[in-house]
N, C-alpha and C positions, 0 to 999 in steps of 0.2 A: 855169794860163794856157790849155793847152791845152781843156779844160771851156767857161771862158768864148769862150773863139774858136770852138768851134764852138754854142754857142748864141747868137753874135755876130746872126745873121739874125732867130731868134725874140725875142729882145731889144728888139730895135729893132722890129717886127711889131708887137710887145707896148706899146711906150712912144709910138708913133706912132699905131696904133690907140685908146689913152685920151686923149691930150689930143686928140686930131680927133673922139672920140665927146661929149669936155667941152667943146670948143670950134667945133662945126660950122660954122659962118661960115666960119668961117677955114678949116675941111677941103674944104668945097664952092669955095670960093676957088681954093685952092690944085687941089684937083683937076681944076676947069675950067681954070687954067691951063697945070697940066702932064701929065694923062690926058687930055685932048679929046680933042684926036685921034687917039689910039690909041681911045679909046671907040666903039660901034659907032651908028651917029647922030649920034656929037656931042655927046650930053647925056648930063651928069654927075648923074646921082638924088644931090639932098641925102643921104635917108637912107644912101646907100650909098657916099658920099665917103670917112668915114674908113677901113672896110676895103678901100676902093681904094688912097688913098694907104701905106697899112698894107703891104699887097701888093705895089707897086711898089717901096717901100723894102726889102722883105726879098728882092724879086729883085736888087735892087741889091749888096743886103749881101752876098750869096751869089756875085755875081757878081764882086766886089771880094775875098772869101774865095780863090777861084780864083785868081784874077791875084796877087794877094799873094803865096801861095806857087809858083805859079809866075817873077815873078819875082824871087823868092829861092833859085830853082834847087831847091825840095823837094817832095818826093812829095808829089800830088795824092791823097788814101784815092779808092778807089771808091765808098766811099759817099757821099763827100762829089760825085763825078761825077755821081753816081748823084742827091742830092739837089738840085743845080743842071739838073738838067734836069727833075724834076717840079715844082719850083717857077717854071720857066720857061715847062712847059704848063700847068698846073692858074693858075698866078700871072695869066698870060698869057691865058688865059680869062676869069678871075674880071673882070680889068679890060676886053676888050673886051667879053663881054658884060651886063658891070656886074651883075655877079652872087655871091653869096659861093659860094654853093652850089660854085664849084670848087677854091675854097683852104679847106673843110672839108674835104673829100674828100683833101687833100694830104696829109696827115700817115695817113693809113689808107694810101694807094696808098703810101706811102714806108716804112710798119713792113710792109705785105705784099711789098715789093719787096724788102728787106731778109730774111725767111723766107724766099722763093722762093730767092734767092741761094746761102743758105746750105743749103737741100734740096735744090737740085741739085747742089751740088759733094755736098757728102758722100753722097747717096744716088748719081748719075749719078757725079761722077770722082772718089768714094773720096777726097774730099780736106775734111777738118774745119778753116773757115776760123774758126773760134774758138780749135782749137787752134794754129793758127798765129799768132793774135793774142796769146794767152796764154802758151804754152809756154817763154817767156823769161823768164817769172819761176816760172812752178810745170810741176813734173812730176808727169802722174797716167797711173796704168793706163788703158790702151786702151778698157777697155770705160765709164769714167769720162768719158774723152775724148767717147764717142758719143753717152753718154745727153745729157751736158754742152750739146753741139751741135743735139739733138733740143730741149732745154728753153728756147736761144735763139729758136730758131725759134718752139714753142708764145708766149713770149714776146711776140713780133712778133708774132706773129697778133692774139692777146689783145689787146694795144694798138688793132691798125689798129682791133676792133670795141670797144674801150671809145670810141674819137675817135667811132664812127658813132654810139654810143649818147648821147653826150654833144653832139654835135653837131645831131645830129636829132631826137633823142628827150627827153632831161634841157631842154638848155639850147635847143631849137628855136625859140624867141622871143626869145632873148635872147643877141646875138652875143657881147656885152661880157661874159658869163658863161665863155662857149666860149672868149674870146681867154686869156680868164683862166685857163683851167683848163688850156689849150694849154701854157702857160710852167710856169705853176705844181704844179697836175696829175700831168702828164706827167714832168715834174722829179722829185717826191717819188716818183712808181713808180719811176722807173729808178732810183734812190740805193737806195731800199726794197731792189728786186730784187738790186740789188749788194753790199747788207749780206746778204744771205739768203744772196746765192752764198758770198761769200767765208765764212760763216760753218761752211757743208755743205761747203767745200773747206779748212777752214782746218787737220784731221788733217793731210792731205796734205802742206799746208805747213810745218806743225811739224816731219813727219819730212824735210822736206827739208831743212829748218836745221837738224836734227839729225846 
């Protein structure tokens, strides 16, 4: 459950972006209705309707993510803090300056913002927030802990520049490819990555049920 909640935003990004790029009338519509005025001029570009309203949805969804759990009285992640405010600027851009060019850019700034994070705690204040994510279900040597935290971060990086390559480079004609690969993509690395980890961590674990 928790998986699907928090891809709750790209989801919906994802499924509002295909039927508004199948059905542009209706996206251009809809987006003079309720982007105007936030748009910078006034005028809603046809071609650029559906990843407007696309954008507007996922700040919503994100922003409704928020409020949920706060008022259910439960911990807000930082990253999830952390990913409601660049999808509030980059989101927030894209639509007044009727531009995709800054909700491609969002998903790079948010896996680089996410490394940054985690390289300064453990390199600056000695503090490995992976292991303290993980450490409640597995125990590993120290020096297992460090590499483990350096390899999040490489991680992150890798991503922000596969979004750019993919974004500007592979799919740069073609947004409907980029939306696709955002959800889909991005989805199969991070499962990939996590089958790989848990598989180079899984000694560990064995001697720990032992």
């Amino acid at each position: 459950m928790k998986f699907l909640f928090d891809l709750f935003p790209v989801i919906l990004f994802f499924g509002v972006y295909r039927y508004g790029d199948n059905n542009q009338d209706w996206a251009h519509r809809m987006a003079v209705e309720y982007l105007g005025p936030l748009i910078a001029g006034g005028a809603v570009p046809p071609t650029q309707s559906a990843i407007l309203l696309a954008t507007a949805v996922a700040i919503v969804a994100t922003v409704l993510q928020v409020g949920y759990l706060l008022a259910r009285g439960r911990k807000v992640d930082n990253m999830l803090w952390l990913s409601l405010a660049v999808i509030l600027v980059a989101g927030g851009a894209t639509i007044y300056f009727h531009d995709d060019l800054f909700i491609k850019w969002k998903p790079t700034i948010l896996y680089w913002a996410f490394a940054l994070a985690l390289l300064v705690a453990q390199v600056i204040y000695k503090k490995n927030l992976m292991r303290s994510v993980m450490e409640a279900n597995i125990k590993l040597p120290e020096l297992v802990w460090s590499r483990l935290g350096y390899v999040w971060i490489l991680f992150f990086v890798g991503m922000g520049l596969l979004n750019l390559l993919m974004a500007f480079v592979v799919f740069r004609t073609d947004t409907s490819a980029w939306v696709s690969f955002k959800l889909f993509g991005f989805t199969g690395i991070f499962f990939a990555f996590i089958v790989i980890q848990t598989m180079m961590l899984s000694k560990y674990i064995k001697e720990e049920d032992a």
